[in-house]
N, CA, C and O atoms as a DFTB+ gen file, in Angstrom:
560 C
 N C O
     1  1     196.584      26.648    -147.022
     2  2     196.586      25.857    -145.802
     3  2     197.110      24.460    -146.152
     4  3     196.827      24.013    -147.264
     5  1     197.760      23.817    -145.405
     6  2     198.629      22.574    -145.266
     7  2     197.586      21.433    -144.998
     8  3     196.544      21.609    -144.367
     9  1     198.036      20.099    -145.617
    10  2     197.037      19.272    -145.184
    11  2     197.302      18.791    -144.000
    12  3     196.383      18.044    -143.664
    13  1     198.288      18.875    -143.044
    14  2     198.480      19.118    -142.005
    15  2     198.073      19.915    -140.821
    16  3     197.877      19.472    -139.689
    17  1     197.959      21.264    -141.257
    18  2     197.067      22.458    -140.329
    19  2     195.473      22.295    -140.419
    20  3     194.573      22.595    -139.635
    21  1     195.488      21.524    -142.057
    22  2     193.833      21.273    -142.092
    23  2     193.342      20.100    -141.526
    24  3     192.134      19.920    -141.377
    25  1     194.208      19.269    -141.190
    26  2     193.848      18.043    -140.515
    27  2     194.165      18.318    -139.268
    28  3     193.641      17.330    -138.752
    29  1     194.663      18.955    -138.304
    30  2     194.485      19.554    -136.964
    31  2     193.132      20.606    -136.699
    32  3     192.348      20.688    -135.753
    33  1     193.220      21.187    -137.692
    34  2     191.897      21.883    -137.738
    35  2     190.582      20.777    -137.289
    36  3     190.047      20.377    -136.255
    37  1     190.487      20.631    -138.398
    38  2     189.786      19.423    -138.345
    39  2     189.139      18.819    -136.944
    40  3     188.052      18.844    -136.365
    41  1     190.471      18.258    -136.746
    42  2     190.451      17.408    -135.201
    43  2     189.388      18.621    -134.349
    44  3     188.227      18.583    -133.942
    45  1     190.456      19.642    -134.344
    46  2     190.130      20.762    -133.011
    47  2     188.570      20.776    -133.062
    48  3     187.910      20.577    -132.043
    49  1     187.954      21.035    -134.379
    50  2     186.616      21.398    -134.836
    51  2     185.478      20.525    -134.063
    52  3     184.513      20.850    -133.371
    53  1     185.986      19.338    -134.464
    54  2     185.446      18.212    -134.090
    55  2     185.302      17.868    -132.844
    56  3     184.239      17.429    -132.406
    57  1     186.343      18.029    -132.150
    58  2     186.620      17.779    -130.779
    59  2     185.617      18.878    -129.704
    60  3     184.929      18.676    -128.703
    61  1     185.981      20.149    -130.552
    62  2     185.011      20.854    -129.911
    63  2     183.364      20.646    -129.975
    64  3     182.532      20.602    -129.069
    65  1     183.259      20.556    -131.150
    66  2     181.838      19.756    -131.077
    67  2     181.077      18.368    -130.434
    68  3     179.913      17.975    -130.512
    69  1     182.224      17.843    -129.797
    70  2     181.798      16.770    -129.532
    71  2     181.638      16.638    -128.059
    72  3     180.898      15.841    -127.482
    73  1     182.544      17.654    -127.446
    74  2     182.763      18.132    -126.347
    75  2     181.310      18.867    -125.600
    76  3     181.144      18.860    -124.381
    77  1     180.127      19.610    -126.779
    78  2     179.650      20.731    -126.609
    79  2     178.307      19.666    -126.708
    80  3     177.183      20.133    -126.525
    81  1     178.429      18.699    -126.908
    82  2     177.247      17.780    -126.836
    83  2     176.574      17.875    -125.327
    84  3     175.360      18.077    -125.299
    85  1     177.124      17.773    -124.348
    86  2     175.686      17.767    -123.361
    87  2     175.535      19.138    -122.825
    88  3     174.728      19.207    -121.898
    89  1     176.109      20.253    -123.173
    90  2     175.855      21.618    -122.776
    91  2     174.521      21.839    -123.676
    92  3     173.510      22.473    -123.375
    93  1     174.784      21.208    -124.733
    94  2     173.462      21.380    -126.148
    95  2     172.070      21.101    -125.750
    96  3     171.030      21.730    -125.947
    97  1     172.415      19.572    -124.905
    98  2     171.340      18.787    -124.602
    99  2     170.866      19.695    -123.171
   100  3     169.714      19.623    -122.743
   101  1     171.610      20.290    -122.712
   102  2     170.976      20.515    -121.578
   103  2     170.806      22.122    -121.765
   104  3     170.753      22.880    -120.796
   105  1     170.744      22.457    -122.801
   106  2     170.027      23.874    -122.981
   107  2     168.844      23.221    -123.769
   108  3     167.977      24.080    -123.930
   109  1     168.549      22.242    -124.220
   110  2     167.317      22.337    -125.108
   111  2     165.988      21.563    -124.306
   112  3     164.816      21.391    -124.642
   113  1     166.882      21.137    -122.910
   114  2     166.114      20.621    -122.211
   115  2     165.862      21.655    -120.903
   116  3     164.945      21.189    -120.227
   117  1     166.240      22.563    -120.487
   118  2     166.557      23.482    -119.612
   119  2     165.990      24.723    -120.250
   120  3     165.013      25.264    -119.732
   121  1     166.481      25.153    -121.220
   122  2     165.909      26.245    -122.027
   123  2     164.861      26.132    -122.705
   124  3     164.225      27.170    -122.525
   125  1     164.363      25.518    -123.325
   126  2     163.115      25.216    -124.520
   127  2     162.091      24.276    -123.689
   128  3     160.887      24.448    -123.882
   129  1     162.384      23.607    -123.068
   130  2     161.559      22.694    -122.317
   131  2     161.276      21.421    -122.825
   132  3     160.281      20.789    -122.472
   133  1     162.359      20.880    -123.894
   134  2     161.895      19.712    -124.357
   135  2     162.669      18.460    -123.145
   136  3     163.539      18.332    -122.284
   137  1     161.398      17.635    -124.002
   138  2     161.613      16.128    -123.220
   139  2     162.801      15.467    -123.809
   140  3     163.110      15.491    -125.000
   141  1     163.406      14.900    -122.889
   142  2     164.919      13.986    -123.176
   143  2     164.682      12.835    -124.170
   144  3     165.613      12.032    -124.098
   145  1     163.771      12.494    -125.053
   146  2     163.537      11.829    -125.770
   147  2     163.473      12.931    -126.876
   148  3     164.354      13.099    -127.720
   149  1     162.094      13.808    -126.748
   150  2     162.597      14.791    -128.124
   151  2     163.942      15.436    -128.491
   152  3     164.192      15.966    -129.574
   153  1     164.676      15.333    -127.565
   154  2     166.205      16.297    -127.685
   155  2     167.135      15.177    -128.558
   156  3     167.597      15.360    -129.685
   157  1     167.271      14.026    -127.755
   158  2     167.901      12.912    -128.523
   159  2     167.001      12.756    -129.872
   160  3     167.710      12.803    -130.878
   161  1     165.715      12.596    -130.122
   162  2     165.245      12.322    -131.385
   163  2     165.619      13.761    -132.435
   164  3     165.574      13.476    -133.632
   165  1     165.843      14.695    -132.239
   166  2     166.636      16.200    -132.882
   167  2     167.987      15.814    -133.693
   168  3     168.436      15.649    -134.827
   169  1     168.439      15.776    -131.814
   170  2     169.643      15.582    -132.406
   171  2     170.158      14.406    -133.540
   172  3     171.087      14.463    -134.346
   173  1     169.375      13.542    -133.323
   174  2     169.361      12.226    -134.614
   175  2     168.945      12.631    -135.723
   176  3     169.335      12.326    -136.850
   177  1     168.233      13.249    -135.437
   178  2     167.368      13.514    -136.759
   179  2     168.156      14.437    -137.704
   180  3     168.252      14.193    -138.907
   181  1     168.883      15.825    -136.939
   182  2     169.611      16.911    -137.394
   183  2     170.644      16.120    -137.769
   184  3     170.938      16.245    -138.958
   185  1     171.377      15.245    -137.067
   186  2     172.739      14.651    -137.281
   187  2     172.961      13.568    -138.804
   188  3     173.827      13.492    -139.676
   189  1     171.841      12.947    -138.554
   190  2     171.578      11.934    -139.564
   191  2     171.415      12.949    -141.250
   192  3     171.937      12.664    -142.328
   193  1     170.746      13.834    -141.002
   194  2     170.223      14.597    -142.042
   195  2     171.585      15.243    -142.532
   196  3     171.858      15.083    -143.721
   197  1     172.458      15.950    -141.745
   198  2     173.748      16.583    -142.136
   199  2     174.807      15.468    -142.989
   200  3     175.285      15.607    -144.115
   201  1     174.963      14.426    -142.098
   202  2     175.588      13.885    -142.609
   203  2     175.450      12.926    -144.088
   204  3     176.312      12.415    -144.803
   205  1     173.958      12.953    -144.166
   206  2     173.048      12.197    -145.553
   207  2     173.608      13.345    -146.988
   208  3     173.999      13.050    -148.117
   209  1     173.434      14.609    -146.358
   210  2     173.879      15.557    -147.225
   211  2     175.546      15.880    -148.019
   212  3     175.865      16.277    -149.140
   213  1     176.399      15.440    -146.682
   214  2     177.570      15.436    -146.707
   215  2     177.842      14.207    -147.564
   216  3     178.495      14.487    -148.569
   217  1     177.511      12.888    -147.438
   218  2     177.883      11.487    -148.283
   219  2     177.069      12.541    -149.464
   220  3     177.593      13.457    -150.098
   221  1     175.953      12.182    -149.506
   222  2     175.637      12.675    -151.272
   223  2     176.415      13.453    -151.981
   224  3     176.865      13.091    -153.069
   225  1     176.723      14.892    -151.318
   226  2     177.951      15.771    -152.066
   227  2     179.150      15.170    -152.564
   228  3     179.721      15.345    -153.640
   229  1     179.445      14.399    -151.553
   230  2     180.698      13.981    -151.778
   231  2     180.713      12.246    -153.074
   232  3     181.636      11.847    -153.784
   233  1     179.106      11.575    -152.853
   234  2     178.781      11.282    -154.032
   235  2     179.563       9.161    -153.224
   236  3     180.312       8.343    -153.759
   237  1     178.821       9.146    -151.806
   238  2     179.722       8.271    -151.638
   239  2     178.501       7.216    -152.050
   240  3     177.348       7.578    -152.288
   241  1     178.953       5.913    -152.087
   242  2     178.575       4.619    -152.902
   243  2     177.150       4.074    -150.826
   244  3     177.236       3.267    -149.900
   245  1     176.410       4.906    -151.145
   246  2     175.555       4.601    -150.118
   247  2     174.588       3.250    -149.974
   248  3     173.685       3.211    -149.139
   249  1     174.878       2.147    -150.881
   250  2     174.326       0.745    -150.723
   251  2     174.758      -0.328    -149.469
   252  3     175.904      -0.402    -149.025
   253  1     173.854      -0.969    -149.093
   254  2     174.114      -1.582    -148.033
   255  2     173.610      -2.581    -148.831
   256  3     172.609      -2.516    -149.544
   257  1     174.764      -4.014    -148.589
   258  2     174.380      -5.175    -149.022
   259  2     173.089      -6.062    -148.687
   260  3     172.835      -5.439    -147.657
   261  1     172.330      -6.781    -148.727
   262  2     170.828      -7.426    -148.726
   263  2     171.485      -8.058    -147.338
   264  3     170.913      -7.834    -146.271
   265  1     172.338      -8.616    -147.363
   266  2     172.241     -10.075    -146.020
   267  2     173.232      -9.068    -144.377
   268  3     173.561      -9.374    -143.231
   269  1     173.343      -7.702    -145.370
   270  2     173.792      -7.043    -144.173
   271  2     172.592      -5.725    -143.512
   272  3     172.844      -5.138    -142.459
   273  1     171.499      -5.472    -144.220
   274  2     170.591      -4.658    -144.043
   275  2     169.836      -5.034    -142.790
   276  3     169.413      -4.006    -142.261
   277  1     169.515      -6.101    -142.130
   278  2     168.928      -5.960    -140.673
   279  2     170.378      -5.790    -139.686
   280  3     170.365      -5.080    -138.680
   281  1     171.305      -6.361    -140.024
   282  2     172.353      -6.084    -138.954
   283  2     172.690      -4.365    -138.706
   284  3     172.906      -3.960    -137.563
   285  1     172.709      -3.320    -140.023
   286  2     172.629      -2.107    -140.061
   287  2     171.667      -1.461    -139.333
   288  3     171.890      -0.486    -138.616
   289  1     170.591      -1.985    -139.503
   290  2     169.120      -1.241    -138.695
   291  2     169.412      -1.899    -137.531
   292  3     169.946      -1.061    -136.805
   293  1     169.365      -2.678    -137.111
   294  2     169.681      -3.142    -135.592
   295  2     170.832      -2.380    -134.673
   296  3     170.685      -1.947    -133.531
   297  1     172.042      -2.340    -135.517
   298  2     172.671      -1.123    -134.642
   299  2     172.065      -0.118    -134.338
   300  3     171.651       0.212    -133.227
   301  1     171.934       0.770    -135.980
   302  2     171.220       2.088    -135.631
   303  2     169.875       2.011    -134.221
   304  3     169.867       2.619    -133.151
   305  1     169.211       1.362    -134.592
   306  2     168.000       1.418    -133.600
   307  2     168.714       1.224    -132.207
   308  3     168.759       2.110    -131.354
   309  1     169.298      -0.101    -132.063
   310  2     169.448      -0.548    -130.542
   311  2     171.050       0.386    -130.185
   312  3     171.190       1.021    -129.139
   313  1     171.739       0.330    -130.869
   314  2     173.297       0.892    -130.982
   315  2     173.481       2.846    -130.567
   316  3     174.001       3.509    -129.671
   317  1     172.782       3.091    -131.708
   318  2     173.054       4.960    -131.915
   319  2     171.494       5.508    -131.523
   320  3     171.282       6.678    -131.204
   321  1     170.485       4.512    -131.597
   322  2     169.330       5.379    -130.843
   323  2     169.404       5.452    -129.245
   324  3     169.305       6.395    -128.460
   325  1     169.637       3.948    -129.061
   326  2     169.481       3.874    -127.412
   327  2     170.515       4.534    -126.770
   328  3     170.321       4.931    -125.621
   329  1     171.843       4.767    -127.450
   330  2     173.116       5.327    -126.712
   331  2     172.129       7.040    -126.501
   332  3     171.634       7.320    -125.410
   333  1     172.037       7.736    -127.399
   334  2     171.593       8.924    -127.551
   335  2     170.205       8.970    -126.491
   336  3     170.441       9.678    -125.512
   337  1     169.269       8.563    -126.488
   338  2     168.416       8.223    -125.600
   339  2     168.923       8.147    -124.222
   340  3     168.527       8.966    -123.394
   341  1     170.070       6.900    -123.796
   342  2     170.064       7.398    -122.381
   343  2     171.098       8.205    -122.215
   344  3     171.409       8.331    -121.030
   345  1     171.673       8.733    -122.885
   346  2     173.068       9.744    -122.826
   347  2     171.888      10.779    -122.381
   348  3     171.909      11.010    -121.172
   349  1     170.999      11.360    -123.013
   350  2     170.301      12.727    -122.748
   351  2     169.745      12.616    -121.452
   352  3     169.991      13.400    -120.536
   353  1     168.745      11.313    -121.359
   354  2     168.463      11.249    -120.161
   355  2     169.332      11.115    -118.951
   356  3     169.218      11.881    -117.994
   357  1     169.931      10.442    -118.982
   358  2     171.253      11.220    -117.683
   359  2     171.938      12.340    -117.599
   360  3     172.550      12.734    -116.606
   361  1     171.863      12.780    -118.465
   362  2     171.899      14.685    -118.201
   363  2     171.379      15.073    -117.463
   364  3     171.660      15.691    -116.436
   365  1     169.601      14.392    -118.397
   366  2     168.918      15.467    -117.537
   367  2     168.705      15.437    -115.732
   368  3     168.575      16.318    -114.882
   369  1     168.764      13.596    -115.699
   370  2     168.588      13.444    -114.226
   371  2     169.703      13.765    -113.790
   372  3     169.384      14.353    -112.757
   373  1     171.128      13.807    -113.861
   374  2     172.447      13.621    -113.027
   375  2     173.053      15.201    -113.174
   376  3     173.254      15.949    -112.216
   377  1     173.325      15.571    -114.766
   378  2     173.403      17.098    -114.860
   379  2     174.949      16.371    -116.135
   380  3     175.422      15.316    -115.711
   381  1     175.375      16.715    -117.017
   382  2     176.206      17.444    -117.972
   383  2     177.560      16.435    -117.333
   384  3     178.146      15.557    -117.968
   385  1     177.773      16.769    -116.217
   386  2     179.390      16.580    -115.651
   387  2     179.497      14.867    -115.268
   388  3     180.466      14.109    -115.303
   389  1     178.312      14.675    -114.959
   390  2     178.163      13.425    -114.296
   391  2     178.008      11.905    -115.676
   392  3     178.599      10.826    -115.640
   393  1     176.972      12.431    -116.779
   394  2     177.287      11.954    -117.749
   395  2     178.257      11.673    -118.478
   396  3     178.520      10.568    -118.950
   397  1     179.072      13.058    -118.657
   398  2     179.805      12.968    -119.602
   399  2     181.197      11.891    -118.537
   400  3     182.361      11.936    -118.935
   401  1     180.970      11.340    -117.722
   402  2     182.085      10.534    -117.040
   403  2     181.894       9.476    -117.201
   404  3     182.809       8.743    -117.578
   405  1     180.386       8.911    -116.931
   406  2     180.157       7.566    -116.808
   407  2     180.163       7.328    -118.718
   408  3     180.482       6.252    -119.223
   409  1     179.814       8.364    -119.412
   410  2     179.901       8.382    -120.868
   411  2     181.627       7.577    -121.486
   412  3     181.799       6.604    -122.220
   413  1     182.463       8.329    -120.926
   414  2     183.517       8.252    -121.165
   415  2     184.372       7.331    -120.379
   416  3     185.484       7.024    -120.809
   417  1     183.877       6.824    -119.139
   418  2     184.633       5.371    -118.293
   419  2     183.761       4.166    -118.902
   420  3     184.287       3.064    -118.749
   421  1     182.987       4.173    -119.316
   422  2     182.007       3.167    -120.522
   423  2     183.055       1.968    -120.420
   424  3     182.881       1.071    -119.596
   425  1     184.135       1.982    -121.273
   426  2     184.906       0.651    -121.793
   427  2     185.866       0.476    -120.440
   428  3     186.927      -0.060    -120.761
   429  1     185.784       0.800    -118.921
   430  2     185.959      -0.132    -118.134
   431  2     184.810      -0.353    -117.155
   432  3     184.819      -1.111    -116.186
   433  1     183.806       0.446    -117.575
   434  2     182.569      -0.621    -116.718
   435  2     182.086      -2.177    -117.668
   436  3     181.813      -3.307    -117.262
   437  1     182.140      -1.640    -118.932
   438  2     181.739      -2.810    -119.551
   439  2     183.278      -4.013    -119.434
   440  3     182.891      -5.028    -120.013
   441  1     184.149      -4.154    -119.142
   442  2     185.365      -4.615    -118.875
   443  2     184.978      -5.339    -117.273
   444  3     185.240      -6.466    -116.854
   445  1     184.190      -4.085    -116.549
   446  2     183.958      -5.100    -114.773
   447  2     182.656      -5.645    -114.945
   448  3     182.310      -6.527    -114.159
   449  1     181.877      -5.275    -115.833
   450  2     180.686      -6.122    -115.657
   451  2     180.543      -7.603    -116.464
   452  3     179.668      -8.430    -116.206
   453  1     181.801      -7.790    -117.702
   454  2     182.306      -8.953    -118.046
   455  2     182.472      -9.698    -117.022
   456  3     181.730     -10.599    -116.632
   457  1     183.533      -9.301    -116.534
   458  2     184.424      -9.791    -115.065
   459  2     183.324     -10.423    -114.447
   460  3     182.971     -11.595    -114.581
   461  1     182.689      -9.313    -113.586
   462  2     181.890     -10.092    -112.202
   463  2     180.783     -10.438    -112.841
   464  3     180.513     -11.551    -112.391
   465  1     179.824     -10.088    -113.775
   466  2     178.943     -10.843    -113.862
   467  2     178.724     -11.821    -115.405
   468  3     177.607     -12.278    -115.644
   469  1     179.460     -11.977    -116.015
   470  2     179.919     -12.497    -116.926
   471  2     181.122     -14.190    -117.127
   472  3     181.311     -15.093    -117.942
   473  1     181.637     -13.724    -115.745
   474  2     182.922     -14.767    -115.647
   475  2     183.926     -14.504    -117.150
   476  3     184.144     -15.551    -117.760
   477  1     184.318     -13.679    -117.551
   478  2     184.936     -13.479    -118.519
   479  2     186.583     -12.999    -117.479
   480  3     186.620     -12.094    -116.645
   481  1     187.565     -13.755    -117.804
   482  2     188.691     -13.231    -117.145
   483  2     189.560     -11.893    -118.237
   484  3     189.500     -11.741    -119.457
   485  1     190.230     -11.193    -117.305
   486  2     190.837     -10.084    -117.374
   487  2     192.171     -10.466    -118.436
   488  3     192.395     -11.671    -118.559
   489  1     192.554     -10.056    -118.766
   490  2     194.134     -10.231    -119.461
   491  2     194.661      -9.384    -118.693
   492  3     194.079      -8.867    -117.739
   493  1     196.282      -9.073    -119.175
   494  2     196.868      -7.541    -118.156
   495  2     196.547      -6.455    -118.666
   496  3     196.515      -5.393    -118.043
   497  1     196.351      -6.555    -119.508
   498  2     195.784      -5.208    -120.212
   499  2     194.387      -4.807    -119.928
   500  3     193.979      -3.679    -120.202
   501  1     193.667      -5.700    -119.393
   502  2     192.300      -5.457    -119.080
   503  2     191.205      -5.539    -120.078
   504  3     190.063      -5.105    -119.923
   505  1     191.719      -6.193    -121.203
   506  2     190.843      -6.888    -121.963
   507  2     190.444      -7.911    -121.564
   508  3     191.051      -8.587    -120.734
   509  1     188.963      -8.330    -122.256
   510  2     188.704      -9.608    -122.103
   511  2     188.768     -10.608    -122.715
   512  3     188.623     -10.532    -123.935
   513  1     189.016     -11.945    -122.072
   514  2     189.960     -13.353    -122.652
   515  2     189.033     -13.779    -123.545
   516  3     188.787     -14.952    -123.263
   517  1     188.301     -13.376    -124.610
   518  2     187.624     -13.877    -125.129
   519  2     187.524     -13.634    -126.731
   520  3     187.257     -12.491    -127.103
   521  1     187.773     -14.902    -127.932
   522  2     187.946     -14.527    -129.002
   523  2     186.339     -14.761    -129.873
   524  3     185.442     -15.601    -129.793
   525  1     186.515     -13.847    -130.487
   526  2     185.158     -14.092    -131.184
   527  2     185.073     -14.556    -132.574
   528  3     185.694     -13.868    -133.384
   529  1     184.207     -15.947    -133.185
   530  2     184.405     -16.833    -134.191
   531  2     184.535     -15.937    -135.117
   532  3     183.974     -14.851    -134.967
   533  1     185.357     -16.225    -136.347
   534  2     185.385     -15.393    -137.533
   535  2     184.313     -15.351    -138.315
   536  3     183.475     -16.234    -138.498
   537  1     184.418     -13.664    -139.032
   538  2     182.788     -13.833    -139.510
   539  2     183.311     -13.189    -140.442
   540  3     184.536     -13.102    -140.533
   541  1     182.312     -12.501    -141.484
   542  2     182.156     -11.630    -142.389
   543  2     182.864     -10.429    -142.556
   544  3     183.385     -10.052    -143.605
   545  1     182.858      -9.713    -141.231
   546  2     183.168      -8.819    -140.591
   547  2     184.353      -8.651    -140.166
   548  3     184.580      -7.509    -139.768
   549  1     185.396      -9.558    -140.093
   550  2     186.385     -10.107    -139.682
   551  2     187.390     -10.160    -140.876
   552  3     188.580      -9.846    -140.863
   553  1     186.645     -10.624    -141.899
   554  2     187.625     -10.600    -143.314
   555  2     187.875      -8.920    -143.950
   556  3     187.298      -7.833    -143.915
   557  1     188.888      -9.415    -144.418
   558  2     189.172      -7.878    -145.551
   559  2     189.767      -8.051    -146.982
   560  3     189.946      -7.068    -147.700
């Protein structure tokens, strides 16, 4: 196999899995009877665990620097818990189709809620006019 066919592979694999995310959530909440908090805490838990396995095999350099370790936990918690948290729960209240839209129009609601309640102006592109001071994060 080509690293080409394996890197389409790849994609497809992925894509499909990523795709199959609220059919998942809404069989484990529909089928099994769990609560939209236990389904998101699973799926974190399963996800986090796969991928802990995958860096170790592969033997990657898993240290997080001292003055960057609360900024790391602060995503995870507020960033990849809360996204997962209300992603499930609007499944469960709205249904699969309805999520996965407002999931995926995300970066132009957050674009109109700059706008109108923010006062942040538009560019033409529909970014917002706003540069952010250089940091840490910023260098390479």
């Amino acid at each position: 196999m080509t690293k080409s066919v394996r890197g389409y592979l790849l994609v497809l694999i992925a894509a499909t899995l990523w795709a199959s995310i609220g059919v998942f959530y809404k069989f484990l909440i529909s089928g099994y009877g769990l609560q939209a908090l236990a389904a998101a805490a699973l799926r974190g838990c399963a996800g986090g665990l796969i991928l802990l396995a995958v860096l170790l095999a592969l033997r990657v350099d898993l240290r997080i620097p001292r003055q960057d370790r609360a900024t790391f936990l602060a995503y995870g918690v507020f960033g990849v818990a809360l996204f997962f948290i209300c992603y499930v729960t609007a499944i469960d209240l709205t249904g699969v189709a309805v999520a996965a839209v407002l999931m995926y129009t995300s970066p132009a609601w957050v674009a109109f809620i700059a706008w109108r309640w923010m006062g942040e102006r538009l560019e033409r592109r529909g970014r917002p006019c706003w540069r952010p001071a250089a940091s840490r994060w910023a260098r390479s």
